[in-house]
N, C-alpha and C positions, 0 to 999 in steps of 0.2 A: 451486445456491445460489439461493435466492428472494429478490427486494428486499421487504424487510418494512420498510424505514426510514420510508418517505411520501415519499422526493424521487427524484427523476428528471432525469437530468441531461441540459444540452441541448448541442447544438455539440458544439465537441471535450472537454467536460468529461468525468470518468471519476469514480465516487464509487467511493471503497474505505474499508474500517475498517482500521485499527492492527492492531499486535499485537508483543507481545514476545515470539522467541522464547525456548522451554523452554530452562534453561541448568543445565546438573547439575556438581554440585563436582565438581572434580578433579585432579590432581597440579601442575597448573600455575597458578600466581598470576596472572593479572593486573591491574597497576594501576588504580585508579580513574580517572586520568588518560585512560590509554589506553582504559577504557574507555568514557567520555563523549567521547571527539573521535572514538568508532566509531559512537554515537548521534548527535552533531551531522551526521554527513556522509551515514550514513545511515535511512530506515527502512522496516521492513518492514510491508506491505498486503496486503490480500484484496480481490483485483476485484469491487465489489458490482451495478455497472453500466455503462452505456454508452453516452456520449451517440452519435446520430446519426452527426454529421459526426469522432467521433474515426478517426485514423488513416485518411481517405477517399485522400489522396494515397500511401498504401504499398498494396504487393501486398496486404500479408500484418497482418494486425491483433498488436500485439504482442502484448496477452494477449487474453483473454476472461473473462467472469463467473467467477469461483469460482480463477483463479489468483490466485496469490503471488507479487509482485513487489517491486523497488525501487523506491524514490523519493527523491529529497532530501528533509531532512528539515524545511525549511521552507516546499516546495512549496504550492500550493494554498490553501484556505480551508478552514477547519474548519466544519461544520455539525450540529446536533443533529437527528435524526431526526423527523419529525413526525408519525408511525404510533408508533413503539417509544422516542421516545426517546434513542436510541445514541449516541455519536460517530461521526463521520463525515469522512471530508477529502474535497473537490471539488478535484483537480488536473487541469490541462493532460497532454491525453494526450500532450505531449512531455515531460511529467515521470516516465513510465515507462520506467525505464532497465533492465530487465532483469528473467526473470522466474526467481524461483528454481523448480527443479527437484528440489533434494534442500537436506538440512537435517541437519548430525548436530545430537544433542540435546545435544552440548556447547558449543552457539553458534557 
């Protein structure tokens, strides 16, 4: 994955884009309820970059460029791209809390 946004993140910053996963109808209902208190708590990103100093005190870097991870969904800053344009959110690379590995397309 290429940074085409124009920012570049510094420290432990991490820029990643959104994304709603693909969610196909199916036998089972659920609430609208339930399902806005699964968007409040979480959401899901594409690692777009990486600043410097993230994750310098762990072995092991928890994502890298071009994974899918979590984040809470109030994390960070939002910022508009200054090359393309985009959304974008600038979080704390302690605000990636796991990186998804699989996905069925029923959410």
């Amino acid at each position: 994955m290429v940074n085409e946004s124009g920012l570049e993140p510094v420290g432990r910053a991490v820029l990643v884009t959104t994304y709603e996963p693909e969610r196909r109808s199916g036998l089972i209902h659920i609430p609208e309820t339930a399902q806005d208190r699964s968007r409040m708590a979480e959401q899901r990103a594409v690692v777009v970059a990486i600043g410097p100093a993230a994750w310098e005190d762990e072995k092991v870097h928890r994502a890298k460029v071009g994974d899918k991870v979590l984040i809470t969904n109030f994390a960070g800053m939002m910022a508009k791209g200054t090359k393309d344009g985009k959304p974008y959110r600038l979080v704390n690379d302690r605000d990636i809390f796991c990186k998804i590995v699989e996905e069925s397309q029923d959410g």
